[in-house]
Structure formats: structure tokens, C-alpha cells
C-alpha positions in Angstrom: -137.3 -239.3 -49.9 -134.0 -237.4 -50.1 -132.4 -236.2 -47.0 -130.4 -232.6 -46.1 -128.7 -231.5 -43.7 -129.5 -228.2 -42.5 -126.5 -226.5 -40.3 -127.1 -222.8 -39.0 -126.9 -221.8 -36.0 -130.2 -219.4 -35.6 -132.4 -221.7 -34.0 -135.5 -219.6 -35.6 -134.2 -219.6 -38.8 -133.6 -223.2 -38.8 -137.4 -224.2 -37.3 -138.5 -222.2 -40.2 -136.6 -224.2 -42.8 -136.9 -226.9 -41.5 -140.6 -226.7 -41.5 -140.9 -225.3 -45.3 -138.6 -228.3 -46.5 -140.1 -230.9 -45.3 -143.7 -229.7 -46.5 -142.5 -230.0 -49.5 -141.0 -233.8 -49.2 -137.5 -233.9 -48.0 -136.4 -234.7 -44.6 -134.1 -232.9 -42.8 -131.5 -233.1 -40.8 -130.7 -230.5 -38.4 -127.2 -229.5 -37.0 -126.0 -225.7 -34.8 -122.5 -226.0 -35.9 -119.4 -227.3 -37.8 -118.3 -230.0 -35.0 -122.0 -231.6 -35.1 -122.6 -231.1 -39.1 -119.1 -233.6 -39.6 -119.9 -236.1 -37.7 -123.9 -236.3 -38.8 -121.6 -236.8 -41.9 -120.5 -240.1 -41.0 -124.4 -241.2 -39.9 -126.3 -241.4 -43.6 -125.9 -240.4 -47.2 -127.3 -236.9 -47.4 -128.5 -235.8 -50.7 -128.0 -232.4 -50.1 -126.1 -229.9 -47.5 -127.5 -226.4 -47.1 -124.7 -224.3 -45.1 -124.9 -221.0 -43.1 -121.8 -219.3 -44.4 -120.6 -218.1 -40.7 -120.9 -220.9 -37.8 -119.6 -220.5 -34.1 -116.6 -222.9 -34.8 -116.3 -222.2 -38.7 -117.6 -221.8 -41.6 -120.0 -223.9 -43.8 -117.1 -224.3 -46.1 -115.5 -226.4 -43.4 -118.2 -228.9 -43.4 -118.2 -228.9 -47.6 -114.2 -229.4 -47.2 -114.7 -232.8 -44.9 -117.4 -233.9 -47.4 -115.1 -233.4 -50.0 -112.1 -235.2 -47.9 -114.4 -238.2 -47.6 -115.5 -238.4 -51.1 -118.7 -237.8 -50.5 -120.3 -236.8 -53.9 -122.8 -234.3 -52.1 -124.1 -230.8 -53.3 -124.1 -227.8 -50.9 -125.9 -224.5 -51.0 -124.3 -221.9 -49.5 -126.5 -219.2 -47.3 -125.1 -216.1 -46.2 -126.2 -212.9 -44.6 -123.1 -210.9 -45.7 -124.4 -208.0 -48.3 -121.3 -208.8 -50.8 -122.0 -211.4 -53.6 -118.3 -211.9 -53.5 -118.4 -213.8 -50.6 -120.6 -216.2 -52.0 -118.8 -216.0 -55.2 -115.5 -217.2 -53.0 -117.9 -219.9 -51.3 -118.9 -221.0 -55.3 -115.1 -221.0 -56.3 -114.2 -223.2 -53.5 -116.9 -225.7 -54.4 -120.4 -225.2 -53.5 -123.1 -225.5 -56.0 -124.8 -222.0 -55.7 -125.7 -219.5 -52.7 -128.7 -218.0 -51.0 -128.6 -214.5 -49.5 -130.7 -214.1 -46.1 -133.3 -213.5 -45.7 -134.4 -216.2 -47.9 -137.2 -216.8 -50.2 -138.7 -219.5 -50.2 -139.4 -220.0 -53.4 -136.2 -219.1 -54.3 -134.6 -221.7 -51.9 -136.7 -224.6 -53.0 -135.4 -223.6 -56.7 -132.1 -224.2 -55.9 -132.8 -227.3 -54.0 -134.9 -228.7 -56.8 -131.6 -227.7 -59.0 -129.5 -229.5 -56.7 -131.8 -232.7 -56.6 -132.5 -232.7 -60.0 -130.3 -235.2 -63.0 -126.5 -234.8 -62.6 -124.0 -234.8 -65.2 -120.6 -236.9 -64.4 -119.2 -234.5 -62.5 -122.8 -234.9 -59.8 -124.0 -231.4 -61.1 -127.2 -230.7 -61.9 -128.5 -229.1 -65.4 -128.5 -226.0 -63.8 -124.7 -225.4 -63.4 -123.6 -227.1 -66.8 -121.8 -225.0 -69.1 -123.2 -222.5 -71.0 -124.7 -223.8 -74.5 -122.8 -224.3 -78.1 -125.2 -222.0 -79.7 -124.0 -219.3 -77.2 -120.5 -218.4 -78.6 -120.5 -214.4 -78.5 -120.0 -211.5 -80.8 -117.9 -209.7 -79.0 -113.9 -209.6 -80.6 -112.9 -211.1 -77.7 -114.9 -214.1 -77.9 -114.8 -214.4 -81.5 -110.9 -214.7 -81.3 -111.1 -217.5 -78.8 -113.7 -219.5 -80.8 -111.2 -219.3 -83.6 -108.6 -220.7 -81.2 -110.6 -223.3 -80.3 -111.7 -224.4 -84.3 -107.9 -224.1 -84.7 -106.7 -226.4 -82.2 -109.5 -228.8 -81.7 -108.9 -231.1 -85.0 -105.2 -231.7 -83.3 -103.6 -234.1 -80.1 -102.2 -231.0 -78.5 -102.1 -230.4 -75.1 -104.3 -227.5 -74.5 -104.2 -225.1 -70.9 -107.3 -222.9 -70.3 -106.8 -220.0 -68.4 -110.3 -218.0 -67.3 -111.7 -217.1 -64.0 -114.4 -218.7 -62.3 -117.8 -219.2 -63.5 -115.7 -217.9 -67.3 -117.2 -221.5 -68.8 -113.6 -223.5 -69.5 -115.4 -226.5 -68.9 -117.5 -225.5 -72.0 -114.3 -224.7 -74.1 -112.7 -228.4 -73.1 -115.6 -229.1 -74.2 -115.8 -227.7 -77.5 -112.4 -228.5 -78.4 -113.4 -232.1 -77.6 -116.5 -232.1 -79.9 -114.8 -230.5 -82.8 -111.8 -233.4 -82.4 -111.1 -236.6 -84.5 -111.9 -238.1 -80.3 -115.4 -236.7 -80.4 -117.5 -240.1 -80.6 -114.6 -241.3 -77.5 -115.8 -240.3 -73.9 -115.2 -236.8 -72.1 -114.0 -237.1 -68.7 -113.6 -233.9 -66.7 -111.8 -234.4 -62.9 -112.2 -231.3 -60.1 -108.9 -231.4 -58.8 -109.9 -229.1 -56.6 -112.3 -231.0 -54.8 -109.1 -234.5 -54.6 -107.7 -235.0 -50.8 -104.2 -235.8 -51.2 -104.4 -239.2 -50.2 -107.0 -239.9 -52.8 -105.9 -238.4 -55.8 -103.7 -240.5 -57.5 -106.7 -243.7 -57.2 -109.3 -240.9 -58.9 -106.9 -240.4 -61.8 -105.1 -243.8 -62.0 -107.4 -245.9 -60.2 -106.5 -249.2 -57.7 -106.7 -252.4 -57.3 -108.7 -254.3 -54.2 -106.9 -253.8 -50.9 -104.4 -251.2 -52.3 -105.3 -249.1 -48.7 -107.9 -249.7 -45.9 -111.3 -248.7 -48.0 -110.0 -250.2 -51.4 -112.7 -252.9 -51.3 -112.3 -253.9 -54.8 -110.9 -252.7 -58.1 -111.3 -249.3 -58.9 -110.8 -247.5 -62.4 -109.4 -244.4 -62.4 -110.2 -241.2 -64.7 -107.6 -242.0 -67.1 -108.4 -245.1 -67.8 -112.0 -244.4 -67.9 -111.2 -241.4 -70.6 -109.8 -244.1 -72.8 -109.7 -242.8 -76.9 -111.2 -239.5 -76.0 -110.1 -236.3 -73.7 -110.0 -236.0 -70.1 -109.8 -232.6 -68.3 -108.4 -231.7 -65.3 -109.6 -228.7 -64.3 -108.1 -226.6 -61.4 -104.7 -228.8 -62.0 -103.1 -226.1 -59.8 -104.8 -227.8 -56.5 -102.7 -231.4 -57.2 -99.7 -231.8 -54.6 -96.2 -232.2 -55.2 -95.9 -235.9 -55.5 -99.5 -236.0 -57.8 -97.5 -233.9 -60.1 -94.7 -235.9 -60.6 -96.8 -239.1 -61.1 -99.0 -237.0 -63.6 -96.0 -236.0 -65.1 -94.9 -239.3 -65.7 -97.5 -240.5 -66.8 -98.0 -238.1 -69.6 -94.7 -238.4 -70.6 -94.7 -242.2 -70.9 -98.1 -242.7 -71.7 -98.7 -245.5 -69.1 -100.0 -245.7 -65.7 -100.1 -247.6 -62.7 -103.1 -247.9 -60.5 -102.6 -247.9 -57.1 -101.2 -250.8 -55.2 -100.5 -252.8 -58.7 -97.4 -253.3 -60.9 -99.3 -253.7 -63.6 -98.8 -251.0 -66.6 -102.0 -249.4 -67.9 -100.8 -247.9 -71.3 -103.3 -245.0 -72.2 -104.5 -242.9 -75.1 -106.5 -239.7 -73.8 -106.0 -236.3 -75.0 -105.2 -234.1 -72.2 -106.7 -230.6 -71.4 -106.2 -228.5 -67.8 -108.4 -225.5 -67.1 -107.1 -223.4 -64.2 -107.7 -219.6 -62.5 -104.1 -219.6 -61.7 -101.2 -218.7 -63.7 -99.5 -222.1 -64.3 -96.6 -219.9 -65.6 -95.9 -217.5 -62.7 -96.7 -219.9 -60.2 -93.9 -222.4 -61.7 -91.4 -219.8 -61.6 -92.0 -219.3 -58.1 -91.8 -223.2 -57.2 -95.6 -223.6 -56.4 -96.3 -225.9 -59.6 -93.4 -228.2 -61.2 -92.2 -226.0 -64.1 -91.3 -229.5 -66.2 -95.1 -230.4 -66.1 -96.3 -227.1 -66.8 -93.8 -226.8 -70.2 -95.7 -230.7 -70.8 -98.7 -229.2 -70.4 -98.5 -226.2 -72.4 -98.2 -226.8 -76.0 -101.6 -223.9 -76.5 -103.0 -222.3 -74.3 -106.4 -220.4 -74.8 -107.9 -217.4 -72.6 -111.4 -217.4 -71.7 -112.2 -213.6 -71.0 -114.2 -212.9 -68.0 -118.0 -211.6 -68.6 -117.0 -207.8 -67.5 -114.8 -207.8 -70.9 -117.4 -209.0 -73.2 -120.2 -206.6 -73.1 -121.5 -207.0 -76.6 -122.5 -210.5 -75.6 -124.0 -209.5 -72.4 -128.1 -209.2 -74.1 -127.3 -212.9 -75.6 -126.5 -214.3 -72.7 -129.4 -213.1 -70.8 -131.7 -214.1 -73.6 -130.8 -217.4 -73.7 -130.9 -217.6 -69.9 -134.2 -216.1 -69.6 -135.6 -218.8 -72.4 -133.8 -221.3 -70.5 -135.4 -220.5 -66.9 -138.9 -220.2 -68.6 -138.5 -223.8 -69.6 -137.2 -225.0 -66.3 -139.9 -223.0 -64.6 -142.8 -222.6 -66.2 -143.0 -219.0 -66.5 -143.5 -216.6 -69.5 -140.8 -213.6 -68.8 -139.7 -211.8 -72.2 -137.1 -209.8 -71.7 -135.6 -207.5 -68.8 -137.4 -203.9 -68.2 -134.2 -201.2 -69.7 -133.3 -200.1 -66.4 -132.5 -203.7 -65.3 -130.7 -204.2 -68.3 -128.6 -201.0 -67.7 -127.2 -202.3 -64.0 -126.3 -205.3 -65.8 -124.2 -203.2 -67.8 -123.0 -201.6 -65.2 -122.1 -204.6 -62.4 -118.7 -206.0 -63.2 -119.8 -209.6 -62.6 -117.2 -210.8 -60.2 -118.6 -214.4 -61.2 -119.2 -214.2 -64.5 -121.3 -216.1 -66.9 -122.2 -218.4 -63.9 -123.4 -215.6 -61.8 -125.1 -214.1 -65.0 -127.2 -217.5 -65.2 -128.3 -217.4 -61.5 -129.3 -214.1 -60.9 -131.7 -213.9 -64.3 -133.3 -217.6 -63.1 -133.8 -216.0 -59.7 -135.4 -212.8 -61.8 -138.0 -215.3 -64.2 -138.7 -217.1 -60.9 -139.8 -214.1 -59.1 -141.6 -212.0 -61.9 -145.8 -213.1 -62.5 -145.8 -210.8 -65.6 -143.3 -210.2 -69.0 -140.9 -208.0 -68.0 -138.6 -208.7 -65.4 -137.5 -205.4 -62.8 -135.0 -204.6 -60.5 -137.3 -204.7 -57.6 -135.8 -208.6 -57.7 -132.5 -208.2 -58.3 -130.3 -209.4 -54.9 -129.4 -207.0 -52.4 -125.8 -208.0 -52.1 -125.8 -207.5 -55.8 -127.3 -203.5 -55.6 -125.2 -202.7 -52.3 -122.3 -203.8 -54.8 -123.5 -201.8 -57.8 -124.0 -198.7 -55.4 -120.5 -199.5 -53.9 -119.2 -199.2 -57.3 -121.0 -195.8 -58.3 -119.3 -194.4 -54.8 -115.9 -195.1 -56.5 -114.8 -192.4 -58.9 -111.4 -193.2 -59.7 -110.5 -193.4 -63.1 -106.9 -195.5 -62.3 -108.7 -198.4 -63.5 -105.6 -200.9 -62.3 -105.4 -199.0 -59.4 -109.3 -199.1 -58.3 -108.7 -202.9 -58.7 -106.0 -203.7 -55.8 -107.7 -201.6 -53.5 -110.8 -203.6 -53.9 -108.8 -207.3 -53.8 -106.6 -205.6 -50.3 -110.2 -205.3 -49.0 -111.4 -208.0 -50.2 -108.7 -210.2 -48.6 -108.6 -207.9 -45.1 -112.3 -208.7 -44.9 -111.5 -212.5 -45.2 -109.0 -212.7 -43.0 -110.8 -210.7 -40.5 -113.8 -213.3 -41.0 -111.5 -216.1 -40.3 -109.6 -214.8 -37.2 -106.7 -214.7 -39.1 -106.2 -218.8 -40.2 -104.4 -218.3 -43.4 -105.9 -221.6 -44.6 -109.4 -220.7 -44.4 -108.6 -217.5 -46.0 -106.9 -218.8 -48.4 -109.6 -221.2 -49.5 -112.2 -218.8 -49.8 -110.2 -217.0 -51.9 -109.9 -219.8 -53.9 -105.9 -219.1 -54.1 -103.2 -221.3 -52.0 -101.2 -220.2 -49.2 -98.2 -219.0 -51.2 -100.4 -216.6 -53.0 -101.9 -214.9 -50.1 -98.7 -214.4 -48.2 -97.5 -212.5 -51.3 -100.0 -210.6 -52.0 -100.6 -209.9 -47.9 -97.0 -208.2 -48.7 -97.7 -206.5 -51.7 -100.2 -205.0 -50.1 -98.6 -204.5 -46.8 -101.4 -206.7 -44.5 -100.6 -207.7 -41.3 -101.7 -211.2 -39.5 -103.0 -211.0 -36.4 
């Protein structure tokens, strides 16, 4: 029987969980807040961590962020009472497999824990958060020119830099280009940099050998080695520290590595692809990323346009997903009723394609009959569409920075003002938020 831990800090709420879970064959763990939850952490192997957002000494992203720091390969589920999907969108971009808006359904919640117990991929997801499917390319100009980027550059060795935001699908592009390459019968290795401690970053990509540091109890082989003849992605490169840089640099220059601890030199042939949200470029030029590894790096880069800028491929998307949810759960949903269709239209998808994906399973799950309505769309996501409505600008750039000042006020607020938890949820580093906290004139508390 797989094991969760449960940390929230409403005792009700818990007992209630806690009950329906382990009805249904899981055994759970209960903890009240962060300081508990990480050091249960250290007690058993948990299967799967289902987080209250807000906690009296943190956040659930603090426990995720330990788990991560231990390399433990464990799932969370973020739940949250906040009405704003971006908030769980933030708690999605800093790592957590998906999000749950209180109160909770159960059937809904058991959905996503089924997800997050179900097969993994090599990266420990489950089906459900894989990239969106080949047959899914687009219509829309937009996507259209980046499919002939990608037919363009895959047949070559080139270093390739994808720039999208989150839950765009530039794991999906990587791996495209790698399918339509001379390396496609090689393996595909995709590392989160996001989710490497500092400490153990360079033994993920490079590996080590037995006794290289207290914990190395034998040989280890690391992602480069492992991605041998084929390609191996980095995404969110951004997240690597200075002196994984300029190993990473070397490396790619020379073509060799050296595993931790050893003198021994691994030579290497692995086509090399980095996916990132953050502007490689402008965040060289301002000292946050080694501009001698970005120019390595950056021999084509492609663009993955956000969801909000493809709108022609917004029905195909949903058809598929809607096919694809029917599958997974045994349902017999056709199509969307027009007026759900028309907020689709309408939302600006602040998580894109992955968000997309989410909130149509959650419609199939919750419709008995064909068509699937409104009445079970989220409420963070109608609070946002009728927030949107409210706003009557037309200074399109304009209407954006006033939503991303809020946005990041709200954070910080949230936080008590700890610039590293803000920055985290807002899935940007420190650097960033002090410049835009300027731009936009914010003061810390």
C-alpha cells in the first residue's frame, strides 16, 4: 500500500482526508506544519505529498523544496484556498505535480492522486503531465513556424535553446527535435535543473564514483553519461550555480567529463538541448548566467509561444484532451457546451497547454452526460475570467505590468516579505525580483 503525507493545518479538514484516502487504500500520514512535515521526511519513503499551500511556519512549497534537497523522487499536490489559479500556477512552476482548489472534491482529489501514483516516465511523472502528443502540432502561424524550426534543425548536432513559459510544452519540442534526428534510436535524457541542490548537481549530470562524499555508497552514473549517442536536455538551465556552469561549460567544450571524486576522463557524445522561461540572453548581460556558456549554448534557439497566442489551436487542444480524459476515465463527454468554449477563449491561460489539460480532465471527470458546462469549471479560474472583464484598458503592455506588480505585491505580502520564498514562487531568482521590485517601485517590508 502506498503511503502520503498529508500536511494542513485545519484539523477538520485533515480528519476528513484522511478518512476518504484511506477508504480508498492508501495510508496516510498526517503532519500540522512545515517543521513536522520535514522531519516525517526523514521517517519512510512516501509515495506521495499532498501540501496545504499556506502553513503557520511556511508554505507547502517549503516541504517540496527539502524533498527536492534530499533527492527524494516524490510527487506533491498542491491545495490551496486562494481564489487565483496563479498561485497554483507559481506552486506548478516551482515543481509540484498539479493543484487542488478548496474546498475539494473528492473525486477530483482521488483523480489526481491516482495520476500521481500511476506509471512514471524518467523524469518520475506520471502519464498525466507528459507532454502534449506529436499528432497535436497546431494550425495557428505561430505554431506552424515553430514546427518548421524544429523539421529544420532536428536532422543537425546543433545546440538548440528553447525559450517558452511554463506548461508551453518545450519538453515536447526537445523532444521532437530528438525523434526527427540521426540520434533518434539513442536514449533521450531530460534533467530538471530546477529541482538539483547545489551540492548535488554536478554527481546528477557527471555522476561519481563510491565514497566521492558521505552518501556516495557506490558508483553512480550521471545524466551525461547515461544520454550516451542520443540528446540530453537540461531544462530550466537557468537554476545551475556558478561553479555548475563552468564545469558544464567545460565539459561541452571539451567533450569529456569527470565524475565526481575520480580522475578518470569520461569522453561523451550527446547532443545537447536547454529549455528555459528565462532570458539566457538578458540574464548574461546582467551577470546572472555566464555569458561564455550561454554564446556555447546558443547556436538556434526556438520560441514556444504561450497558449494565449495561439487561439486557432485552442478547439484542438481541447479535443484531444477531452478524448484523452474519456480514456483515462471512463467517461463519454463529446465536446464542451459553446458557452464553455467561449471563456476558454476568453481566459488568457496563465499556464498554458498544461493548465488547458487539467482543467478539461477535471470537466470529463465531473460531467455524467455529453456535453461538458461551466457549472464545473474552477472557481479561481471564473473569479480570474470576471477579474479580467473588470479590466477595460486597451494598453495591452500596460494592463500586463500592473497585473505582474500585483502579482508579485501579493507574494511578497504572503511571505512576510522573505525575498527567497517570493522569489521561488515566482519561479524567477532573486536578481530578478529585486529589479523588477524597482521597476515597479515595491518596497520590502
Amino acid at each position: 500500500m502506498e503511503t502520503i503525507l498529508l500536511v494542513d493545518d485545519d484539523l477538520t479538514f485533515t480528519k476528513i482526508i484522511e478518512q476518504f484516502l484511506k477508504k480508498t487504500g492508501y495510508i496516510i500520514d498526517v503532519c500540522h506544519n512545515v517543521k513536522d512535515a520535514v522531519a516525517r521526511l526523514d521517517t519512510r519513503p512516501y509515495a506521495l505529498l499532498l501540501l496545504d499551500y499556506r502553513l503557520p511556519d511556511g508554505t507547502g512549497l517549503d516541504v517540496m523544496h527539502v524533498a527536492h534537497q534530499r533527492t527524494l523522487q516524490v510527487p506533491a499536490i498542491i491545495m490551496t484556498s486562494f481564489n487565483d489559479v496563479r498561485t497554483a500556477v507559481s506552486a506548478m512552476q516551482s515543481g509540484a505535480l498539479n493543484y487542488i482548489t478548496k474546498p475539494v472534491n473528492q473525486d477530483e482529489l482521488l483523480m489526481l492522486v491516482s495520476d500521481a501514483m500511476g506509471p512514471k516516465d524518467e523524469r518520475g511523472r506520471s502519464p498525466a503531465t507528459a507532454p502534449v502528443p506529436a499528432f497535436v502540432s497546431g494550425i495557428s502561424p505561430v505554431a506552424q513556424k515553430m514546427h518548421q524550426q524544429i523539421d529544420l534543425i532536428a536532422p543537425t548536432d546543433m545546440s538548440v535553446i528553447i525559450y517558452g513559459e511554463s506548461g508551453t510544452g518545450k519538453e515536447y519540442i526537445a523532444r521532437r527535435i530528438h525523434q526527427q534526428s540521426k540520434r533518434a534510436d539513442k536514449p533521450f535524457i531530460a534533467v530538471d535543473c530546477g529541482t538539483l541542490s547545489s551540492e548535488l548537481a554536478l554527481s546528477e549530470l557527471f555522476g561519481h564514483v563510491k565514497g566521492a562524499f558521505t552518501g556516495a555508497l557506490q558508483n553512480k552514473t550521471g545524466k551525461f553519461e547515461a544520454a550516451e549517442g542520443g540528446t540530453l536536455l537540461l531544462d530550466e538551465i537557468s537554476n545551475l550555480n556558478y561553479e555548475v556552469q563552468v564545469k558544464l561549460l567545460r565539459a561541452l567544450q571539451e567533450k569529456v567529463i569527470y565524475p565526481v571524486g575520480s580522475n578518470k576522463v569520461v569522453h561523451f557524445d550527446a547532443r545537447i538541448i536547454v529549455a528555459t522561461n528565462e532570458d539566457l540572453k538578458a540574464s548574461a548581460q546582467k551577470g546572472r548566467f555566464r555569458e561564455d556558456l550561454y554564446h556555447r549554448l546558443n547556436e538556434f534557439r526556438i520560441n514556444v509561444p504561450p497558449l494565449r497566442q495561439r487561439p486557432e489551436d485552442l478547439a484542438l487542444f481541447v479535443a484531444y484532451f477531452i478524448q484523452q480524459s474519456n480514456s483515462a476515465l471512463n467517461r463519454t463527454v463529446h465536446t464542451l457546451s459553446p458557452e464553455t468554449m467561449e471563456l476558454f477563449r476568453k481566459y488568457d491561460w496563465p499556464g498554458n497547454i498544461r493548465e488547458l489539460r487539467n482543467i478539461v480532465k477535471r470537466l470529463v471527470l465531473l460531467t455524467t452526460g455529453d456535453i461538458a458546462s461551466e457549472e464545473h469549471l474552477p472557481e479561481d479560474m471564473l473569479l480570474d475570467l470576471e477579474s479580467n472583464l473588470e479590466d477595460t484598458g486597451t494598453d495591452l503592455k500596460l494592463a500586463q505590468e500592473q497585473r505582474e506588480r500585483e502579482l508579485i505585491e501579493r507574494i511578497l505580502k504572503e511571505v512576510n516579505y522573505n525575498k527567497l520564498k517570493a522569489a521561488r514562487l515566482l519561479n524567477i531568482n532573486r536578481s530578478t525580483l529585486y529589479a523588477k521590485m524597482e521597476k515597479y517601485n515595491i518596497t520590502g517590508k
